[in-house]
Steps between C-alpha positions, in 0.01 A plus 500: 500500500235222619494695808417857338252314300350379769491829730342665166216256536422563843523902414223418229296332745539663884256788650687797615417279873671204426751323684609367215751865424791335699488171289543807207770639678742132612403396164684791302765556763562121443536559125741807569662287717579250232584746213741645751697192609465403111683829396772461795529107412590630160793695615632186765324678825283270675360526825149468669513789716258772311630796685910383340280432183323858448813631618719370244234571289538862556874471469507300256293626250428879546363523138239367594397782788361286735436666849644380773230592735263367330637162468572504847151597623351184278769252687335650848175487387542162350637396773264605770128444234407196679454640820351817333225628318595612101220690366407603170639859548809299626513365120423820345818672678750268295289317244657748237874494608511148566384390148729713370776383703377101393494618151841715494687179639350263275573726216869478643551143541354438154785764342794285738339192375504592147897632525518142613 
């Protein structure tokens, strides 16, 4: 969550022309990430491959409707942001989905946890 708070402080503070959108963007990815491997961890998966993870994901867990697609177009994009630019319409594309998707897993591993 340190990294979502973080990325919502930049947000706050960066012009539409900032560079600073693709420190936004690894810093939520990175805190999907992490709710992601938490959730599989949780059921004995573990692995550090994030296309196996979003996969499973998607397998796993298809209450939760995660997209495919769209988890697989953030791994690229993560992937490849360093030698890229990430705008602020870059952000605005997934800003939505991707705090829902932080917040749906969270929301998940706190119900697991509290079956616990």
């Amino acid at each position: 969550e340190s990294s979502i708070s973080v990325a919502r402080l930049l947000c706050k503070n960066a012009t539409k022309q900032s560079r600073e959108w693709r420190v936004v963007f690894k810093s939520y990815y990175e805190a999907l990430a992490f709710f992601s491997r938490s959730l599989l961890n949780l059921e004995h998966i573990f692995t550090t491959n994030d296309q196996f993870m979003f996969a499973a994901l998607c397998v796993k867990y298809p209450g939760l409707e995660l997209e495919w697609e769209f988890l697989e177009n953030l791994r690229v994009k993560y992937e490849s942001v360093d030698g890229e630019e990430f705008t602020y319409d870059d952000w605005k594309k997934i800003e939505l989905q991707l705090n829902l998707y932080c917040s749906a897993l969270k929301k998940e591993i706190e119900l697991r946890i509290s079956k616990i």
